[in-house]
Legacy VTK file of the C-alpha trace (Angstrom):
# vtk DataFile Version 3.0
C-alpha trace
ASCII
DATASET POLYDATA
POINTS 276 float
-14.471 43.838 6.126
-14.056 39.951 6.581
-10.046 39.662 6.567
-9.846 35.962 5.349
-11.529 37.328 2.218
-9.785 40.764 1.676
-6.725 38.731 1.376
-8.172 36.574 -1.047
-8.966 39.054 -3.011
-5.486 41.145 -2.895
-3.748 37.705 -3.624
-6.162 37.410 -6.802
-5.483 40.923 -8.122
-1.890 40.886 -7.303
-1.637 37.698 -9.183
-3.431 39.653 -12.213
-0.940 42.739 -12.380
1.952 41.244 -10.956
1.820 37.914 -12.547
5.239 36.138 -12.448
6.910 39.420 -11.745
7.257 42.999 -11.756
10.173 43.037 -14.770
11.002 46.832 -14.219
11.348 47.077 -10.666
13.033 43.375 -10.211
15.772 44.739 -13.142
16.372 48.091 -11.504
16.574 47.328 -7.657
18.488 45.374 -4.864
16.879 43.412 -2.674
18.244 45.786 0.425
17.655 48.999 -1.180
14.484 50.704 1.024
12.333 53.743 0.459
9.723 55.709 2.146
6.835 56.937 0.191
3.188 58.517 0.801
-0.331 58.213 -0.377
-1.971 61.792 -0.949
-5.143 63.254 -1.415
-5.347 65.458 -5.100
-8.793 66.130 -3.915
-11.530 66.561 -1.000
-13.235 63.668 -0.329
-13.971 61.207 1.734
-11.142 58.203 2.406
-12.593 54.634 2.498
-10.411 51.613 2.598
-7.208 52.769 4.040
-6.873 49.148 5.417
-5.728 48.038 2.341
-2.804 49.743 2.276
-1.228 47.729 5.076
-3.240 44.185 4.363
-2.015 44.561 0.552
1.773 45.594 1.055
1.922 42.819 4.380
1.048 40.397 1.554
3.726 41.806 -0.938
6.817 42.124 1.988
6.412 41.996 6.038
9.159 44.275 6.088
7.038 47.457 5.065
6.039 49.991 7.397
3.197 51.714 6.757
1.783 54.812 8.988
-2.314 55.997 8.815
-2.605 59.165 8.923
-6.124 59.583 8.005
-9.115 56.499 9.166
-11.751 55.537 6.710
-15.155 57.703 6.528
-12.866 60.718 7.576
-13.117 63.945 5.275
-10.011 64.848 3.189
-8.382 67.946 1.982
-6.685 67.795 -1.519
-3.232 68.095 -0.351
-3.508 65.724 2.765
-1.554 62.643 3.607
-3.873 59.469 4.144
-0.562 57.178 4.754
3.058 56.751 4.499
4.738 53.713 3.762
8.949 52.732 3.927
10.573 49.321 3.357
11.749 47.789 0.434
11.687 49.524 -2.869
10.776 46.873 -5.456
7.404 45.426 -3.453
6.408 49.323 -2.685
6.208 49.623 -6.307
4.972 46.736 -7.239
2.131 46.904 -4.888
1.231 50.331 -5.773
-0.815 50.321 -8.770
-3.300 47.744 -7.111
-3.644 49.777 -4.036
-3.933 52.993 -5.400
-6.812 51.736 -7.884
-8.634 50.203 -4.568
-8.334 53.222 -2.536
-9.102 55.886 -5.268
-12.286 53.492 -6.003
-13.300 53.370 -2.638
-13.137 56.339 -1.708
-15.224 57.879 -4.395
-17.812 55.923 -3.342
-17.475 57.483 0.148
-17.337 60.782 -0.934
-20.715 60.560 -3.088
-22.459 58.745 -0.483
-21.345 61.212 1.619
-22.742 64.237 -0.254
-25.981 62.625 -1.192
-26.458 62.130 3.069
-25.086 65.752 3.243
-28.060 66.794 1.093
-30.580 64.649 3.257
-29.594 67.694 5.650
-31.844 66.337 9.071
-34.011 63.839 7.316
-34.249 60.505 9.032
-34.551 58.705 5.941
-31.169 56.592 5.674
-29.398 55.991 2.260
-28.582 52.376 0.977
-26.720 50.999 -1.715
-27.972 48.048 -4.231
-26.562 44.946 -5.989
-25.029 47.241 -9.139
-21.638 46.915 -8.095
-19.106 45.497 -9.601
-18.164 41.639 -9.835
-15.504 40.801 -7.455
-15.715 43.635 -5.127
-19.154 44.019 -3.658
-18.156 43.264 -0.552
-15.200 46.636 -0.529
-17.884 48.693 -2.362
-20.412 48.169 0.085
-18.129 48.911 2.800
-16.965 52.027 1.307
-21.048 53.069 0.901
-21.080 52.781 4.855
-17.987 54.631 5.131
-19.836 57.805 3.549
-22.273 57.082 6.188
-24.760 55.232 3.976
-26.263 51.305 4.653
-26.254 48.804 2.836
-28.884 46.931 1.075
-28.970 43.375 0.700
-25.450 41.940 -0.802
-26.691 38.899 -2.557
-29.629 37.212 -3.681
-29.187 34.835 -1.035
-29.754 37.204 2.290
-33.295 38.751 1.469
-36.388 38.127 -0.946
-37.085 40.662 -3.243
-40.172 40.251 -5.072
-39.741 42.644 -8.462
-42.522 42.982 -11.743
-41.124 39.646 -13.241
-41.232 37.563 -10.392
-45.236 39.062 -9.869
-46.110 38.691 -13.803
-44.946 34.839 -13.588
-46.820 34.680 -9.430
-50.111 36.370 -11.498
-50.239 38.595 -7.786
-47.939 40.157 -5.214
-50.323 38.447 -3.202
-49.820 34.785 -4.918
-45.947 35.672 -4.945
-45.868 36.817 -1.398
-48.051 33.562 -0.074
-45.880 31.324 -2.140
-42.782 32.280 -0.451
-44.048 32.578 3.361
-45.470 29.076 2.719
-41.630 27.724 1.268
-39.159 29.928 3.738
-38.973 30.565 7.276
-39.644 33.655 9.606
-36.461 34.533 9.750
-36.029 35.906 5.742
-37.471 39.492 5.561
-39.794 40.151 2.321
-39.450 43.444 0.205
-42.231 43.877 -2.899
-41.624 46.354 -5.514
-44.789 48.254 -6.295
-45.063 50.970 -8.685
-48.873 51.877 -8.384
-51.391 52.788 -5.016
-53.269 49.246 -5.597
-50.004 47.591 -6.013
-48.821 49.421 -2.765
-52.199 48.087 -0.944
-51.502 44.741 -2.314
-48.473 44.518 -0.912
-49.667 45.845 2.375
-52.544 43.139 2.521
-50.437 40.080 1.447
-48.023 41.002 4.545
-44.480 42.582 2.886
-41.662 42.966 5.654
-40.542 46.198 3.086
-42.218 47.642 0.523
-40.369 49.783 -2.460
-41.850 52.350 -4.426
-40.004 52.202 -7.819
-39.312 54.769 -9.932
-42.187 57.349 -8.642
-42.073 60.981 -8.243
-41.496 62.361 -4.918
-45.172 63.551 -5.219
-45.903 60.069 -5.248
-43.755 58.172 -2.931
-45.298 60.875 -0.127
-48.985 59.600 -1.207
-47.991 56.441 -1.103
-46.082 56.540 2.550
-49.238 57.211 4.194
-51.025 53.997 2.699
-48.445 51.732 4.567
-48.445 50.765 8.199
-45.234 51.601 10.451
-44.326 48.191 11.097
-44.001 47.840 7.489
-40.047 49.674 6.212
-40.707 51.960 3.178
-38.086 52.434 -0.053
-37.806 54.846 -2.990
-35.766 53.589 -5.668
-35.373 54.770 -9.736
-34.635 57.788 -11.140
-33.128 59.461 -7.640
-29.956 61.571 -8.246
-28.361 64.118 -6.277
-30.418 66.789 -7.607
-33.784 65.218 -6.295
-32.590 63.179 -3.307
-33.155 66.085 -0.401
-36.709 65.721 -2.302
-37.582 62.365 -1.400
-35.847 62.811 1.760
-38.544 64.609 2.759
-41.681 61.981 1.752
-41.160 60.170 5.220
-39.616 57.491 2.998
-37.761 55.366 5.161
-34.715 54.068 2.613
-33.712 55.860 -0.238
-31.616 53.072 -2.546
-29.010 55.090 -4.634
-27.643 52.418 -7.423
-25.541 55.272 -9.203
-23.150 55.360 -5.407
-21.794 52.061 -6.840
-21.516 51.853 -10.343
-21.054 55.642 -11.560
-18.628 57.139 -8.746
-15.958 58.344 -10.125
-12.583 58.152 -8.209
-11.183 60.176 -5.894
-7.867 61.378 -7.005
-5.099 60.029 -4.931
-1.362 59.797 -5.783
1.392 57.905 -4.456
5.021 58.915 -4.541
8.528 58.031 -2.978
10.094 60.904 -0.598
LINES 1 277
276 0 1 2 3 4 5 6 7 8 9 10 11 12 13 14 15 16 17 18 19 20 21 22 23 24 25 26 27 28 29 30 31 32 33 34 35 36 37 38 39 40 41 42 43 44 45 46 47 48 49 50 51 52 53 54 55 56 57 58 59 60 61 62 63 64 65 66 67 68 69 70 71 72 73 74 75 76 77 78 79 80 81 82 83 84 85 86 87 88 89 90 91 92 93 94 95 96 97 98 99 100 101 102 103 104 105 106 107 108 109 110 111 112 113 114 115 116 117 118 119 120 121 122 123 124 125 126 127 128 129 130 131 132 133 134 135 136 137 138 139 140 141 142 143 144 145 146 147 148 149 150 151 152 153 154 155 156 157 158 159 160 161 162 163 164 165 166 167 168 169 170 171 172 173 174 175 176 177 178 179 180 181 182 183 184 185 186 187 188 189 190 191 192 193 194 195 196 197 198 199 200 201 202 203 204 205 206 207 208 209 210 211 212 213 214 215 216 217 218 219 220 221 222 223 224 225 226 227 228 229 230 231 232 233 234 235 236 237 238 239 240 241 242 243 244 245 246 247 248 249 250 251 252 253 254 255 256 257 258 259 260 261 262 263 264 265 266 267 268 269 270 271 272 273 274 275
């Protein structure tokens, strides 16, 4: 994760919860009064973004210790210690809620990533994650995706061109869509069409896609249309793939499986935090 910007971000939600003050714990403790405390696992998961633990309370107080006990993308036993933290009371407390809510977040993303790969069993198709994440925190959510041992997708609309039905009904073609943008960007921007029929997929193929994406198609379908495209060319399912189907289109020879629901449905990993 880019450091500059992690901050930036802890500063900003920080600011949000902690506003001018944290009224109960600057009423009840001293400045000198210290505590020890630990972050534990109420479940078995996977931990992502047990950085933030130390990045969020160094912004908070200097003076707080913290000790990892478990790294990111490691498996976790409900019961287990990811971290212990001791230093000042008030700022341990303070910084809690916000680092708690990260860390549970993040690391239900790495635990469902994780079991959809799990289910992939031997497959060499890789798992990715898409753009339905949520505003403000793509760039953790993405990280936790790869901490399950997924990839990740594009992150903006600005690193890749993805050509999708509305973008072809305004072109008229994939083809006239496809020529349009080789003729306006350079050879270093990689191309992915969505196709959702065999003479879109051979459209696609013709007019020269970098990646072409099979959306919402059966895994009878995506393994038809594998075989119409060329090696060179990378091959995605997308649409309709859950955990119950995903071993399916594993095994298609699909190349990327993109899993929207490993950002925006996770649910949390449970995760308390309490002083010793």
């Amino acid at each position: 994760m880019n450091r500059l910007k992690l901050e930036q971000l802890l500063r900003h939600f920080f600011l949000e919860d902690i506003g001018d003050g944290d009224v109960t714990s600057d009423t009840i403790f001293r400045a000198n009064e210290r505590a020890a405390g630990v972050f534990t696992a109420k479940a078995d998961g996977v931990v992502a973004g047990v950085g933030l633990i130390a990045a969020g309370y160094q912004l908070l107080d200097p003076h707080i210790e913290v000790s990892v006990m478990k790294q990111d993308g490691e498996r976790i036993a409900a019961g287990e210690t990811i971290a212990a933290v001791s230093g000042p009371v008030g700022p341990l407390l303070s910084g809690e809620r916000v680092i708690l809510n990260l860390l549970q977040h993040l690391s239900g993303i790495a635990t469902v990533t994780r079991q959809a790969v799990d289910l992939l069993g031997d497959s060499p198709t890789r798992l990715c994650d898409t753009r339905k994440t949520t505003s403000g925190l793509r760039m953790l959510e993405k990280y936790a995706v790869t901490c399950g041992g997924g990839y990740n997708h594009r992150f903006g609309l600005y690193d890749a061109v993805m050509i999708k039905d509305n973008h072809i009904a305004f072109c008229g073609s994939i083809a006239a869509a496809v020529k349009t943008v080789r003729e306006r960007l350079g050879h270093m921007v990689k191309i992915e069409v969505e196709t959702e029929t065999e003479a879109e997929v051979l459209e696609a193929v013709e007019a020269g896609a970098d990646i072409i994406m099979f959306d919402n198609r059966t895994p009878e379908e995506v393994r038809s249309f594998v075989r119409l495209v060329p090696k060179p060319i990378i091959t995605e399912a997308s649409g309709g793939i859950t955990l119950a189907n995903v071993a399916a289109y594993g095994a298609t020879g699909v190349d990327y499986i993109s899993l929207g629901f490993l950002t925006h449905s996770a649910a949390a990993l449970d995760i308390s935090f309490y002083l010793q």
